[in-house]
C-alpha positions, -999 to +999 in steps of 0.1 A: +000+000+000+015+037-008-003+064-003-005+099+001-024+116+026-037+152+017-061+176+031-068+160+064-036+167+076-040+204+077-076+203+094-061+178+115-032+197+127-050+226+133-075+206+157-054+189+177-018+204+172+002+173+167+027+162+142-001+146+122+017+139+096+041+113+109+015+096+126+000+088+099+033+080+077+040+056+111+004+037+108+010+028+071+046+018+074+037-003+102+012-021+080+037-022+056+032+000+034+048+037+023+034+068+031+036+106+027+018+134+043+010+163+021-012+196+036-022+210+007-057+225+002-074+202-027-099+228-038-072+253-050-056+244-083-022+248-073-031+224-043-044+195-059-014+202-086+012+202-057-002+167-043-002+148-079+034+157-083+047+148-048+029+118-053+054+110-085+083+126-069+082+103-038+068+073-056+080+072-090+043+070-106+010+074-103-016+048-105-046+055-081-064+087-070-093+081-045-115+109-033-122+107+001-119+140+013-155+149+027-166+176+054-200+174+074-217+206+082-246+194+109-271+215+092-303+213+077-311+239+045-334+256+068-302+267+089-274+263+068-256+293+056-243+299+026-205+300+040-214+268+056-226+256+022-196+268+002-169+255+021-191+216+019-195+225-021-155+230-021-143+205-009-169+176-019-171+189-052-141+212-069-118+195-045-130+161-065-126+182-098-091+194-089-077+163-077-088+145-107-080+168-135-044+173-125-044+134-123-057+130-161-033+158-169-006+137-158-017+102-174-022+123-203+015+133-203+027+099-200+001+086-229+016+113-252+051+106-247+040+065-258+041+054-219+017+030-204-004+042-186-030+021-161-048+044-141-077+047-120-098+073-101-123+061-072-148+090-060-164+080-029-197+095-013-208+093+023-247+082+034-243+101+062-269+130+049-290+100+039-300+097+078-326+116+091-308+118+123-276+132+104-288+169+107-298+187+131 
């Protein structure tokens, strides 16, 4: 398993002020696996951009981009507010659009220059809003 972390380890440092980042490297390696932390904010451009290309830099290639990242405002529409809304729309949405178009703009490099390329991109979704009891 090689992965790199991104996004979460920002929000996660800022919460609870830990060297999140080796933490998680630690958890992966000891499952054996290779890891990297990156903090960079998937919803800017430059961001996702920044994540794609450490991913190659540390690992050689690129195979696999899964979209995990997800935030939970505990609202209804009734009291949600539009910053609130934003920030949800962000990250679920032009994070996903970010991540994924600097990812084909890599593969696409590679295809061009007559590399093979065997790629993949997993989007995942929550049911959490699903639940009635989600939002409050």
């Amino acid at each position: 398993m090689t992965r790199v972390v991104a996004d979460l380890v920002e929000h996660l440092r800022s919460r609870i002020g830990q060297d999140v980042d080796s933490k998680f490297d630690d958890e992966i390696r000891r499952m054996g696996g290779e890891a990297t932390a990156n903090g960079d904010d998937i919803s800017e451009w430059s961001g996702a951009e920044r994540v794609i290309k450490s991913a190659v830099e540390t690992f050689g290639e690129l195979h696999v981009v899964v979209n995990n990242a997800g935030i939970l405002r505990d609202r209804m529409l009734v009291n949600m507010t539009p910053d609130e809304w934003d920030a949800v729309i962000k990250v679920h949405l032009r994070g996903t659009f970010c991540m994924n178009q600097q990812a084909a703009v890599h593969w696409r490099e590679l295809s061009k220059a007559g590399l093979p390329v065997d790629a993949r991109i997993i989007n995942t979704t929550s049911p959490t809003g699903l639940r009635p009891d989600s939002a409050s």
